[in-house]
PDB file of N, CA, C and O in Angstrom:
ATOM      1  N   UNK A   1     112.197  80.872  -3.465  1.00  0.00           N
ATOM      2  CA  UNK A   1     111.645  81.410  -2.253  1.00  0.00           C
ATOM      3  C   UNK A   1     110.807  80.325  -1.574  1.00  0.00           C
ATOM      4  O   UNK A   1     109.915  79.654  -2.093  1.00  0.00           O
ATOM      5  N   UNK A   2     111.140  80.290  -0.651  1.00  0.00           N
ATOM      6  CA  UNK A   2     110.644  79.109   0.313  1.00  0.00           C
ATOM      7  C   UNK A   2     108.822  79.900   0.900  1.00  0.00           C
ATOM      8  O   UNK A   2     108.450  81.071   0.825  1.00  0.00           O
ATOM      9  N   UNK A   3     108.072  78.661   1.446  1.00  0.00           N
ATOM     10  CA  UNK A   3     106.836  78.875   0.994  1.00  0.00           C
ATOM     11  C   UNK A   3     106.738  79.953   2.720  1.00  0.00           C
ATOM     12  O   UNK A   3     105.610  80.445   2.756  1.00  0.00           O
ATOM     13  N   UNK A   4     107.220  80.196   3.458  1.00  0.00           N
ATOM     14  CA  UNK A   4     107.544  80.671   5.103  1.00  0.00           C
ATOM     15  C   UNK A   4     107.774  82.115   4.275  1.00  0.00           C
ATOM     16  O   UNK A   4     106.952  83.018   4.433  1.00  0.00           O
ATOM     17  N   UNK A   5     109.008  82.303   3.324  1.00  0.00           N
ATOM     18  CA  UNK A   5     109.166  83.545   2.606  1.00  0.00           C
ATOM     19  C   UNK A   5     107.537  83.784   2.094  1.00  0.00           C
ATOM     20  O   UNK A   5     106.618  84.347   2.688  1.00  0.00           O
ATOM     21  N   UNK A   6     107.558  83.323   1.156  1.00  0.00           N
ATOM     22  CA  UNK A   6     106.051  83.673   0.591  1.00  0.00           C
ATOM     23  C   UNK A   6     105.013  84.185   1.753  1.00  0.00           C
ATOM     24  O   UNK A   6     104.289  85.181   1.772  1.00  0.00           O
ATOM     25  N   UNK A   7     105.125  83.584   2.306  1.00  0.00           N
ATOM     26  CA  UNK A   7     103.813  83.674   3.769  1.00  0.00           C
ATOM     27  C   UNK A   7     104.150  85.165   4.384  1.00  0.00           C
ATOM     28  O   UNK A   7     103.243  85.983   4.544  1.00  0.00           O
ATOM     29  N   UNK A   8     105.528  85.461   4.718  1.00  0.00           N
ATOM     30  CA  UNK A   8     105.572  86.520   5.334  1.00  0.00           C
ATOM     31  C   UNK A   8     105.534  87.782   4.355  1.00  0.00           C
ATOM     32  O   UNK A   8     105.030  88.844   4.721  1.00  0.00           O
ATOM     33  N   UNK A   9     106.128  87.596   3.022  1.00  0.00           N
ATOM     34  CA  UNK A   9     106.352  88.646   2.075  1.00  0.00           C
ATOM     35  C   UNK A   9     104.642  89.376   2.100  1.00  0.00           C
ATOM     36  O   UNK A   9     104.353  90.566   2.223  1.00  0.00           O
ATOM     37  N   UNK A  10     103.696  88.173   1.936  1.00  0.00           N
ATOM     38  CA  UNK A  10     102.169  88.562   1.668  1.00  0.00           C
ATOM     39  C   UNK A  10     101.800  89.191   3.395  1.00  0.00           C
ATOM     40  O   UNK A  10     101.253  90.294   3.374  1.00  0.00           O
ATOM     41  N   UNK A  11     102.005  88.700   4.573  1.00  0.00           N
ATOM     42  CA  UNK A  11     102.012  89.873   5.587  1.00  0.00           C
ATOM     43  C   UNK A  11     102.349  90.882   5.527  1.00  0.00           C
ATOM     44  O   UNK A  11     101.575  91.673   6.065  1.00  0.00           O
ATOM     45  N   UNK A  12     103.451  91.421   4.977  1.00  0.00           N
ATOM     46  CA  UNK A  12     104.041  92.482   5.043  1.00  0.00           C
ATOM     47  C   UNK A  12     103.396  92.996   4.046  1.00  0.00           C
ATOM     48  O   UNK A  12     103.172  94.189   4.251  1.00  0.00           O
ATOM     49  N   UNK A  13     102.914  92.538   2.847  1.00  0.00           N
ATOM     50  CA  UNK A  13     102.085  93.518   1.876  1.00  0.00           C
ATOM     51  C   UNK A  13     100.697  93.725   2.406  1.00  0.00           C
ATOM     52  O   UNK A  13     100.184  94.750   1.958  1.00  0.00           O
ATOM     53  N   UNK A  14      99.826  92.934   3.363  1.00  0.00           N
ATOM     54  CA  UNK A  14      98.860  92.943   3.567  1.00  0.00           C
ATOM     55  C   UNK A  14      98.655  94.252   4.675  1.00  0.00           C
ATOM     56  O   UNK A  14      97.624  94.924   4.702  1.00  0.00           O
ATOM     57  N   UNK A  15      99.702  94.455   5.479  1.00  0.00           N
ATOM     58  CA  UNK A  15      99.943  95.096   6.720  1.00  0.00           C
ATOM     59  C   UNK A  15     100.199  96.503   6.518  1.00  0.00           C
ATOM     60  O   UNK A  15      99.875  97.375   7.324  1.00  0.00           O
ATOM     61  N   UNK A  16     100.823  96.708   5.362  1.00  0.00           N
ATOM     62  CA  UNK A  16     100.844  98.056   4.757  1.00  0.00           C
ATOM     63  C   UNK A  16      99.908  98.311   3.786  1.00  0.00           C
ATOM     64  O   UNK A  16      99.939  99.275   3.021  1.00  0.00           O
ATOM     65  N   UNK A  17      98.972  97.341   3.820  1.00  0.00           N
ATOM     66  CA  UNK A  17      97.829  97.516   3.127  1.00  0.00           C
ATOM     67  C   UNK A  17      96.694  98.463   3.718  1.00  0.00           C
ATOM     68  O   UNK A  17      96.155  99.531   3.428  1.00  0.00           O
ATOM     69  N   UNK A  18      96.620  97.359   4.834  1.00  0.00           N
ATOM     70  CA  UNK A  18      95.753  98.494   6.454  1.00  0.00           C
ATOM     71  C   UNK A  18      95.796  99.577   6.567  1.00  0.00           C
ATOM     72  O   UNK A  18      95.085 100.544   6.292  1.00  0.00           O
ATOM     73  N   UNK A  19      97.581  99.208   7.435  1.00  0.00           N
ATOM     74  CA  UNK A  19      97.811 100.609   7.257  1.00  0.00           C
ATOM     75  C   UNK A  19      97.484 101.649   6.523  1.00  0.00           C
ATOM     76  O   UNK A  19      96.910 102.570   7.105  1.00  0.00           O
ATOM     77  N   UNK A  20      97.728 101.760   5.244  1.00  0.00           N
ATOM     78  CA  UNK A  20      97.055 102.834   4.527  1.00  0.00           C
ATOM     79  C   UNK A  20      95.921 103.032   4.864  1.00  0.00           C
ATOM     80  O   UNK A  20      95.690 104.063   5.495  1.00  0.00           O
ATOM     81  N   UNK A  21      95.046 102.287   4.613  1.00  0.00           N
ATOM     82  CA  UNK A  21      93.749 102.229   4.894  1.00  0.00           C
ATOM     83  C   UNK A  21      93.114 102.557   6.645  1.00  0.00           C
ATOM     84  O   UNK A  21      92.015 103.030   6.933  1.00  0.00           O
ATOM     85  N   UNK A  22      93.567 102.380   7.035  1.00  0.00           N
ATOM     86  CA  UNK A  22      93.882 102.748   8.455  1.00  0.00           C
ATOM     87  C   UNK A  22      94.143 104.172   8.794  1.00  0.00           C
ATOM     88  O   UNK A  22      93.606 104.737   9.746  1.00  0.00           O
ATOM     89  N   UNK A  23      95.062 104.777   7.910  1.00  0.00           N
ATOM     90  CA  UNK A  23      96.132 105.933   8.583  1.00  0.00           C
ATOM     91  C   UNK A  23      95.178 107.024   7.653  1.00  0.00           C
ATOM     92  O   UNK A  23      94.520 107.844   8.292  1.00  0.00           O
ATOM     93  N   UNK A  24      95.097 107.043   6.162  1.00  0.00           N
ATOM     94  CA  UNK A  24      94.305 107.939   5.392  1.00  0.00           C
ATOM     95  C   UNK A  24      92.670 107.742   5.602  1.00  0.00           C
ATOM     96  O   UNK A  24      91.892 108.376   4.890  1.00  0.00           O
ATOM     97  N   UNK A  25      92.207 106.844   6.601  1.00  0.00           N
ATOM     98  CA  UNK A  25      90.855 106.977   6.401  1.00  0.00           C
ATOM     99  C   UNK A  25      90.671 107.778   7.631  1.00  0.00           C
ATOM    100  O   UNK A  25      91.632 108.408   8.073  1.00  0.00           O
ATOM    101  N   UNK A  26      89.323 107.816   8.324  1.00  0.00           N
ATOM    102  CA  UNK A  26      88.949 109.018   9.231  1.00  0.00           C
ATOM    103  C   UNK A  26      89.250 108.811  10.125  1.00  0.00           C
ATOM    104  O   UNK A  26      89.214 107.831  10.869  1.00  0.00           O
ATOM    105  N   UNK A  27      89.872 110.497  10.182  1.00  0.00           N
ATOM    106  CA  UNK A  27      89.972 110.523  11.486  1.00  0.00           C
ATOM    107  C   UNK A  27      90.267 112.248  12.098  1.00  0.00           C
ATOM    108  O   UNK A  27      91.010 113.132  11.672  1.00  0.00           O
ATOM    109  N   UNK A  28      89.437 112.208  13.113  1.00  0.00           N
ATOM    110  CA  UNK A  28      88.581 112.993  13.690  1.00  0.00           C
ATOM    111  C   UNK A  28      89.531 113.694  14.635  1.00  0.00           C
ATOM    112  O   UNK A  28      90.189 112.993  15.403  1.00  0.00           O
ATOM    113  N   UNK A  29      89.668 115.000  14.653  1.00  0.00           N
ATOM    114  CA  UNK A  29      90.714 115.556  15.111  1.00  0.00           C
ATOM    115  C   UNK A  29      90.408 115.653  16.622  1.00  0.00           C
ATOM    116  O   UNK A  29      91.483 115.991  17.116  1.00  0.00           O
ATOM    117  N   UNK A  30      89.334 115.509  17.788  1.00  0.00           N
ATOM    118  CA  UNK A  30      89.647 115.035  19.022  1.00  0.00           C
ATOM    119  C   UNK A  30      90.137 113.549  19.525  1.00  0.00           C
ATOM    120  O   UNK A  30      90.438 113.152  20.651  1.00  0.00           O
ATOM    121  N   UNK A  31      90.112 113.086  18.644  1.00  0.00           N
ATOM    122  CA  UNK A  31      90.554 111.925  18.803  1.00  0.00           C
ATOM    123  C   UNK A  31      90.021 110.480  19.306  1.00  0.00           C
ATOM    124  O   UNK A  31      90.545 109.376  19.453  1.00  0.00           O
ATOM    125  N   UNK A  32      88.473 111.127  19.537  1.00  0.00           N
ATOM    126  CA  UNK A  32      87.447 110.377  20.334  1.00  0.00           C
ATOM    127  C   UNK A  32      86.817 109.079  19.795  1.00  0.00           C
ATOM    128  O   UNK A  32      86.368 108.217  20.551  1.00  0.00           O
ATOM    129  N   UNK A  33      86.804 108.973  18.353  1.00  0.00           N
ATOM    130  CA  UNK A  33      86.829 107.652  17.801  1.00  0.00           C
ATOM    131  C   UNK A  33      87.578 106.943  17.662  1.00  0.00           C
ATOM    132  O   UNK A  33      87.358 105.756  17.418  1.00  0.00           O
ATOM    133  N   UNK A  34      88.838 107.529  17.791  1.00  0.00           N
ATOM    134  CA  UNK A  34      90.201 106.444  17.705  1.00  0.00           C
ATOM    135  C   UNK A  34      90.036 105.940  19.094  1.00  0.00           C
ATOM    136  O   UNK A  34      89.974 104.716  19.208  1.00  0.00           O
ATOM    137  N   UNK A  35      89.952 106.664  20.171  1.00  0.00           N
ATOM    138  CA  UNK A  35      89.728 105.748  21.687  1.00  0.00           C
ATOM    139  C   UNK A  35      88.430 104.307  21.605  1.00  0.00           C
ATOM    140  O   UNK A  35      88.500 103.169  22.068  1.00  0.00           O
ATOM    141  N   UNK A  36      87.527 104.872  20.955  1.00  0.00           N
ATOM    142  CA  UNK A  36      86.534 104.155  21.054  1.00  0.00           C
ATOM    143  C   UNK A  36      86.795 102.950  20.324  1.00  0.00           C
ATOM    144  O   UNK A  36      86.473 101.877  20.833  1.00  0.00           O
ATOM    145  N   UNK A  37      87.478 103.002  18.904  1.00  0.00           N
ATOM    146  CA  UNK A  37      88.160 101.921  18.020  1.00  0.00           C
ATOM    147  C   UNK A  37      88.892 101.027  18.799  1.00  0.00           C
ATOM    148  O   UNK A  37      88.507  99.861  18.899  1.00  0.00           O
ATOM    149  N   UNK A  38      90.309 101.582  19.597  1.00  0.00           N
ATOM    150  CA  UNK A  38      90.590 100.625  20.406  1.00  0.00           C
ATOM    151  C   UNK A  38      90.301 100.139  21.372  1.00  0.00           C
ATOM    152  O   UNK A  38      90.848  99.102  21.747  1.00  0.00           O
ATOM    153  N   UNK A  39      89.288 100.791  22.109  1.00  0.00           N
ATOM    154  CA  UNK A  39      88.631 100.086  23.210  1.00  0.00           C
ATOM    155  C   UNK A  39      87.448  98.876  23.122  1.00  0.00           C
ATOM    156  O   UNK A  39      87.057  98.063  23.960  1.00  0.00           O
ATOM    157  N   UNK A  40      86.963  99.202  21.358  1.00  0.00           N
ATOM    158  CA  UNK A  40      86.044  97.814  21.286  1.00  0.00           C
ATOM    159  C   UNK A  40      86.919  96.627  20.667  1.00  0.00           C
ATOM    160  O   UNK A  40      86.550  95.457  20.773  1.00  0.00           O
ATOM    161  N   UNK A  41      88.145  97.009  19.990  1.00  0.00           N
ATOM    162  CA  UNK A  41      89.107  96.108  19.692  1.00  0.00           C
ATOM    163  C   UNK A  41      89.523  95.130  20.875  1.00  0.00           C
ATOM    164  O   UNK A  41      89.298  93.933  21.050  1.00  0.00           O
ATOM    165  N   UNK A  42      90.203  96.068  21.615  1.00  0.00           N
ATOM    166  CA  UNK A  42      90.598  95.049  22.675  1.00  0.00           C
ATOM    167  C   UNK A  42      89.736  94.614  23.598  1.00  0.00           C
ATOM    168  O   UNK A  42      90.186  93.844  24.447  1.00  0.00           O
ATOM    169  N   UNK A  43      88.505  94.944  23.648  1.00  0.00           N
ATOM    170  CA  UNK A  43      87.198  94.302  23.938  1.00  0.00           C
ATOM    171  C   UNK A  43      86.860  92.620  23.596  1.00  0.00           C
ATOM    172  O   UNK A  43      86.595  91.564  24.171  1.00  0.00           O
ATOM    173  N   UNK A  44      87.119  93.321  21.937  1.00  0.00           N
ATOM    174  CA  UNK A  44      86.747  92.044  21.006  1.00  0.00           C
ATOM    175  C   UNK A  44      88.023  91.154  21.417  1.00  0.00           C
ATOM    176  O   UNK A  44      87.815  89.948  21.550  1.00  0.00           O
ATOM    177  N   UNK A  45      89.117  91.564  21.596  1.00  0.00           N
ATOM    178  CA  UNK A  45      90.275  90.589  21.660  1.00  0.00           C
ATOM    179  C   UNK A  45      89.989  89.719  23.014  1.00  0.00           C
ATOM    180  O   UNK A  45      89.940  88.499  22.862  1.00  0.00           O
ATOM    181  N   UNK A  46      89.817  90.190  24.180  1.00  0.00           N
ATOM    182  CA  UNK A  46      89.925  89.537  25.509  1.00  0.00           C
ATOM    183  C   UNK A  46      88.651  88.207  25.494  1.00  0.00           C
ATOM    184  O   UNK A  46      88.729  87.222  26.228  1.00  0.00           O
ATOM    185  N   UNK A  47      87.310  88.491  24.317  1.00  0.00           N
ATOM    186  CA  UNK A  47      86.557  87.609  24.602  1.00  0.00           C
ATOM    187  C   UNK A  47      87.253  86.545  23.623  1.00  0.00           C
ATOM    188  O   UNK A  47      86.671  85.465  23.730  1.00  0.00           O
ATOM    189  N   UNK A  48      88.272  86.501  22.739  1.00  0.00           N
ATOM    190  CA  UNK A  48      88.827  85.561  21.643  1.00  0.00           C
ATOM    191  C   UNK A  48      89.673  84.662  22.688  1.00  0.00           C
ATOM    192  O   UNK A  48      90.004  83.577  22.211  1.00  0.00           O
ATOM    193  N   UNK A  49      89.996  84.845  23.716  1.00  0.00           N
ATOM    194  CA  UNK A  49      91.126  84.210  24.443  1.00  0.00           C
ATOM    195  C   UNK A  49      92.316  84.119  23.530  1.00  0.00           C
ATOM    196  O   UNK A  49      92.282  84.825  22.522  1.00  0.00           O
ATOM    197  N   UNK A  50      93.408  83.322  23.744  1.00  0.00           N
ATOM    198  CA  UNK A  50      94.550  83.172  23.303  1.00  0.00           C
ATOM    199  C   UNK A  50      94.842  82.954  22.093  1.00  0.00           C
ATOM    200  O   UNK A  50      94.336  82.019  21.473  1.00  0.00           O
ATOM    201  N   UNK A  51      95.957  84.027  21.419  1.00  0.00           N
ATOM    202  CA  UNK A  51      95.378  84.033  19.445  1.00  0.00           C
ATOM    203  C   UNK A  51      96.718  82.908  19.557  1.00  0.00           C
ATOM    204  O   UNK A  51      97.383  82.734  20.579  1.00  0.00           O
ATOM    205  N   UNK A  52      96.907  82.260  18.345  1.00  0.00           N
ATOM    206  CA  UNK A  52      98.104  81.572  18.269  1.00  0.00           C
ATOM    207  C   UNK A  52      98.919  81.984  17.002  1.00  0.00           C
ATOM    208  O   UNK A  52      99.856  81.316  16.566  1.00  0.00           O
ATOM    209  N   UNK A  53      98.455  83.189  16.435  1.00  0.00           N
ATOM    210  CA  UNK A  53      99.371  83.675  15.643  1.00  0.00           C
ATOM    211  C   UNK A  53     100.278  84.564  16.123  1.00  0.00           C
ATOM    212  O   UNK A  53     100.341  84.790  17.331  1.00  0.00           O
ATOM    213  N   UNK A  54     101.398  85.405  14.887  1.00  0.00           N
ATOM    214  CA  UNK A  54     102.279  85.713  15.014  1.00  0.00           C
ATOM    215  C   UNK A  54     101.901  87.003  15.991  1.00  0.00           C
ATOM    216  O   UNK A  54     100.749  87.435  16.009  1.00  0.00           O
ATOM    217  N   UNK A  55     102.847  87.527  16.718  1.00  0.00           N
ATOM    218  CA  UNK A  55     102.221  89.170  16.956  1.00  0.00           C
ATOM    219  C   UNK A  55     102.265  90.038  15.724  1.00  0.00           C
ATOM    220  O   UNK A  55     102.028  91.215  15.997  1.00  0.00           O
ATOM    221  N   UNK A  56     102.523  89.779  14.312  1.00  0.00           N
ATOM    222  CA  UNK A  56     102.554  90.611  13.343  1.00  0.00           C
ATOM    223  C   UNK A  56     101.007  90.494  12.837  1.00  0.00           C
ATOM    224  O   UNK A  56     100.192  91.417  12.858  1.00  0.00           O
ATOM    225  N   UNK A  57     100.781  89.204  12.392  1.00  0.00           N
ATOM    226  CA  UNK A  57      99.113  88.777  12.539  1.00  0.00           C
ATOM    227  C   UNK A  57      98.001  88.852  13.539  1.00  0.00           C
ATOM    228  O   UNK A  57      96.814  88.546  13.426  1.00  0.00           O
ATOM    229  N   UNK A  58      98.836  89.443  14.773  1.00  0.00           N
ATOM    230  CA  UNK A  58      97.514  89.592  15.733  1.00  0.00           C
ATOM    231  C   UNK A  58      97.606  91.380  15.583  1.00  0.00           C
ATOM    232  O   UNK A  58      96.608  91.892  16.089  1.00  0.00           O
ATOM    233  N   UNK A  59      98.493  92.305  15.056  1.00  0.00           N
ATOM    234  CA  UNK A  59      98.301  93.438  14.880  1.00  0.00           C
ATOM    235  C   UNK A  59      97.476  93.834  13.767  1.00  0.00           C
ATOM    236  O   UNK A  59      96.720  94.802  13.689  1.00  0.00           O
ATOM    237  N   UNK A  60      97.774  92.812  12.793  1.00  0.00           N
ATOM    238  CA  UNK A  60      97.421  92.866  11.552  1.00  0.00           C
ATOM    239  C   UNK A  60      95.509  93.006  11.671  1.00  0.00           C
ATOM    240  O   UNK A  60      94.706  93.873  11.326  1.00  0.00           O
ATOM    241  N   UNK A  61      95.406  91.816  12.265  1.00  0.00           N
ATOM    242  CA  UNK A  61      94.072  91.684  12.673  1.00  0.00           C
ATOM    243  C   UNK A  61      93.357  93.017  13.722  1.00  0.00           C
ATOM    244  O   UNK A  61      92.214  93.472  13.691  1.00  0.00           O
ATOM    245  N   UNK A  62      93.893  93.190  14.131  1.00  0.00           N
ATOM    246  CA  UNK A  62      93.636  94.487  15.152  1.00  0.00           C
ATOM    247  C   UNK A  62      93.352  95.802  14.297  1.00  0.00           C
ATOM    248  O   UNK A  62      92.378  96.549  14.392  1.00  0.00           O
ATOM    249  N   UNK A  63      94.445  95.900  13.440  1.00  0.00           N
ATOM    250  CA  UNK A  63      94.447  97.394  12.696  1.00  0.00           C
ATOM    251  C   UNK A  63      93.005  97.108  12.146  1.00  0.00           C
ATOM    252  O   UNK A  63      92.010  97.782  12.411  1.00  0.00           O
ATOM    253  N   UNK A  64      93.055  95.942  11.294  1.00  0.00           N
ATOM    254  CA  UNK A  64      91.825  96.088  10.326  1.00  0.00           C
ATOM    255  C   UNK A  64      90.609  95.953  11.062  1.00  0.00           C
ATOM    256  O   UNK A  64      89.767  96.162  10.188  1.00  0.00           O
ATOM    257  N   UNK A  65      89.999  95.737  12.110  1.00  0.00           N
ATOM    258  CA  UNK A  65      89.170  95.476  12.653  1.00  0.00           C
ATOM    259  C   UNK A  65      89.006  97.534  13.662  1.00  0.00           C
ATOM    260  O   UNK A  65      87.896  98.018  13.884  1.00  0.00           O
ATOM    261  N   UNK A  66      90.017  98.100  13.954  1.00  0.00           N
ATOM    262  CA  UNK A  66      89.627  99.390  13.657  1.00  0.00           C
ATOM    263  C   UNK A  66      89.420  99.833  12.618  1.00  0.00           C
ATOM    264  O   UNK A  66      88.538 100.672  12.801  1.00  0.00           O
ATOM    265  N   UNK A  67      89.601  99.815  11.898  1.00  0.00           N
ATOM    266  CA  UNK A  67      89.066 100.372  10.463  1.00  0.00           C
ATOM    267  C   UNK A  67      87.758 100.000  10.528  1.00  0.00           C
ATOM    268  O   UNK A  67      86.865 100.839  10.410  1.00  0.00           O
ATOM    269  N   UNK A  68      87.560  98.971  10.683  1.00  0.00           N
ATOM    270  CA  UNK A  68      85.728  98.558  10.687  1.00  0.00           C
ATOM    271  C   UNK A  68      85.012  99.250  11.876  1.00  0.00           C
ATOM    272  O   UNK A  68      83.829  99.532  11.688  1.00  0.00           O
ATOM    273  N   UNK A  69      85.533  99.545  13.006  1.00  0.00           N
ATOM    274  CA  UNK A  69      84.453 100.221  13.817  1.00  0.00           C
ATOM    275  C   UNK A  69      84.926 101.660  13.770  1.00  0.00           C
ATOM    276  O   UNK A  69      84.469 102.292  14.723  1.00  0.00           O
ATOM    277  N   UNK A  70      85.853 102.531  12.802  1.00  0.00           N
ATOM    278  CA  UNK A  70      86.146 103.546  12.544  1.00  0.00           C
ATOM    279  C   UNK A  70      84.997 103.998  11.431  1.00  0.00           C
ATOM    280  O   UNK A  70      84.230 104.950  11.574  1.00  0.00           O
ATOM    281  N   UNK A  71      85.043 103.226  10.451  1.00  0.00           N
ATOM    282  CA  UNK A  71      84.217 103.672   9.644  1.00  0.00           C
ATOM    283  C   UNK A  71      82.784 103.323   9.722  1.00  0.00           C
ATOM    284  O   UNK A  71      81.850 103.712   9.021  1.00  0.00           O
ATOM    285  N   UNK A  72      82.813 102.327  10.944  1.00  0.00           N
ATOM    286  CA  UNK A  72      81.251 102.206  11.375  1.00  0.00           C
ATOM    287  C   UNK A  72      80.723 103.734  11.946  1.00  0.00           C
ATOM    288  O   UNK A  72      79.696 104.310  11.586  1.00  0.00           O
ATOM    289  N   UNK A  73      81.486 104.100  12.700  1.00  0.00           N
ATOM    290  CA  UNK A  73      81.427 105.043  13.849  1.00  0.00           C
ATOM    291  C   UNK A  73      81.079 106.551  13.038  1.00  0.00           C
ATOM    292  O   UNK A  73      80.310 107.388  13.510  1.00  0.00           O
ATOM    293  N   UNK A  74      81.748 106.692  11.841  1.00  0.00           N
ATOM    294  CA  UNK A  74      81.789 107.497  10.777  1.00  0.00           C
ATOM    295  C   UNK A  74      80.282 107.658  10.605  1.00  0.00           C
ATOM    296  O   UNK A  74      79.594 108.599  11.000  1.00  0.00           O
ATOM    297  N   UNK A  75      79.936 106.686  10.016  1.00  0.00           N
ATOM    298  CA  UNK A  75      78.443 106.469   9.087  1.00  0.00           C
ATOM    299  C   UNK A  75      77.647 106.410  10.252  1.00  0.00           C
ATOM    300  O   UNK A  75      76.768 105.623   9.901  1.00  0.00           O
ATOM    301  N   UNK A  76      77.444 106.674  11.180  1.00  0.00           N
ATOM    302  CA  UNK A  76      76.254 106.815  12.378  1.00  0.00           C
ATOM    303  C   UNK A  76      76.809 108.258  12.889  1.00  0.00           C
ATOM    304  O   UNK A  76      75.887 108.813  13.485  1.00  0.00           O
ATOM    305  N   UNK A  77      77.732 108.896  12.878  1.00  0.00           N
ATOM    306  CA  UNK A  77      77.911 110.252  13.269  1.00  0.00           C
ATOM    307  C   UNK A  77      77.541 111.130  12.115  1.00  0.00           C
ATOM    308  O   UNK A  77      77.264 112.303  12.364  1.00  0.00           O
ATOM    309  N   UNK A  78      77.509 110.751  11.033  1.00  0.00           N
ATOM    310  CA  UNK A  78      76.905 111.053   9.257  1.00  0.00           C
ATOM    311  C   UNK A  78      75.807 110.715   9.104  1.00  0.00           C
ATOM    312  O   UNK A  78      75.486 110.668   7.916  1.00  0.00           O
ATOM    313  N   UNK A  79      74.914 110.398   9.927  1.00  0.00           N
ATOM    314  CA  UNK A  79      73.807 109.680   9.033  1.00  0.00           C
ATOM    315  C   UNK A  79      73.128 108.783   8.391  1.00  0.00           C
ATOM    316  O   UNK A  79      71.910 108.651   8.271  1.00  0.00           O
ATOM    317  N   UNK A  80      74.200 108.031   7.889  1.00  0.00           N
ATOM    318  CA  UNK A  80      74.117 107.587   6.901  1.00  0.00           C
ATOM    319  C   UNK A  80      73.752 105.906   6.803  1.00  0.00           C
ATOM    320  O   UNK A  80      73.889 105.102   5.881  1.00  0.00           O
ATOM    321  N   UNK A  81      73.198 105.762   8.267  1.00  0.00           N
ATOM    322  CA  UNK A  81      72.551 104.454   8.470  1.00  0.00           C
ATOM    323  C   UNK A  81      70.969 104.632   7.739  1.00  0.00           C
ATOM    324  O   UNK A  81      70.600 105.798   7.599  1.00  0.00           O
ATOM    325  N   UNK A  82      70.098 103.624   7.308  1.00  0.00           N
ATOM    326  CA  UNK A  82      68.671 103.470   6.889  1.00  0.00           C
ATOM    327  C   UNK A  82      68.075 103.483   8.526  1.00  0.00           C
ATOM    328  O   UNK A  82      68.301 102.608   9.361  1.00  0.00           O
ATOM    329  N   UNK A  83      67.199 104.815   8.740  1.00  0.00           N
ATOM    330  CA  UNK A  83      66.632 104.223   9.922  1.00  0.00           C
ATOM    331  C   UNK A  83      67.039 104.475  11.096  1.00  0.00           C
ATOM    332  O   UNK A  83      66.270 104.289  12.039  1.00  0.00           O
ATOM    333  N   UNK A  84      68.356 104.961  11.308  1.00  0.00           N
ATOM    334  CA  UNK A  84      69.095 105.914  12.513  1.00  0.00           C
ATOM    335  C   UNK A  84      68.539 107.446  12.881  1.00  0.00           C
ATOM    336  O   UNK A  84      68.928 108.378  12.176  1.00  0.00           O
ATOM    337  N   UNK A  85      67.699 107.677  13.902  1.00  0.00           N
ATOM    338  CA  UNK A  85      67.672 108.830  14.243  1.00  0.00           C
ATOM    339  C   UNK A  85      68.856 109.839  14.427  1.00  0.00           C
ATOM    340  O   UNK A  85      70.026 109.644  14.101  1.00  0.00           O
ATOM    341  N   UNK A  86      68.374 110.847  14.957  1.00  0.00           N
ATOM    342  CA  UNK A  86      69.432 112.099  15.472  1.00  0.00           C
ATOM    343  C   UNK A  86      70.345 111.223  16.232  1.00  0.00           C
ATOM    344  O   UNK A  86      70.081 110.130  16.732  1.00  0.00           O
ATOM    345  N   UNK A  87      71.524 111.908  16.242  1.00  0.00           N
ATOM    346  CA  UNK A  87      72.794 111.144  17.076  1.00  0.00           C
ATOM    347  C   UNK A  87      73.609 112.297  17.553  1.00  0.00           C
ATOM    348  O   UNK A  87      73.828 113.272  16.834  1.00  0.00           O
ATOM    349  N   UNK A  88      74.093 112.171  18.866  1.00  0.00           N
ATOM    350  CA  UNK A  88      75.192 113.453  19.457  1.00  0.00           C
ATOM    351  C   UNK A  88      76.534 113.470  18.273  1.00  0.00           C
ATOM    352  O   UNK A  88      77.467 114.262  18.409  1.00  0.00           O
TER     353      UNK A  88
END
C-alpha cells in the first residue's frame, strides 16, 4: 500500500470517526444549535482564507469543529460552566 493509500485509508477512518461523534452527540430537537454550530463554523472558516486541503479534509475539519461548539453550547445551556450565571 502506497503511502497516498495509507493517507486516505486514515481519512476515511478519521471522518467516520466524527461523524459518529457528530451524529450521536447532542442534539436538540429545534434544531437551534445545529444553526448556531454552522454559522460559527463558517464564520471561523471565512477568517482562515483559502484551505489548501482536500475538500474531504476541509469537511473533516468542519464536522469536528461543530462538535466543539455543539458541545460547548450544551454545557452553557446545562450549567455546567464554573461561574456562568442563569442562561435563556
Amino acid at each position: 500500500m502506497s503511502d497516498e493509500d495509507d493517507a486516505r485509508a486514515e481519512l476515511e477512518e478519521w471522518s467516520e470517526f466524527v461523524g459518529r461523534i457528530r451524529y450521536d452527540g447532542p442534539r436538540p430537537d429545534d434544531g437551534r444549535d445545529e444553526r448556531l454550530a454552522d454559522e460559527a463554523v463558517v464564520s471561523e472558516f471565512s477568517g482562515w482564507g483559502r484551505l489548501d486541503g482536500s475538500a474531504e479534509m476541509n469537511n473533516l475539519v468542519c464536522r469536528a469543529l461543530e462538535i466543539g461548539y455543539l458541545r460547548a453550547l450544551q454545557d452553557v445551556r446545562e450549567r455546567r460552566i464554573a461561574g456562568l450565571g442563569p442562561t435563556n
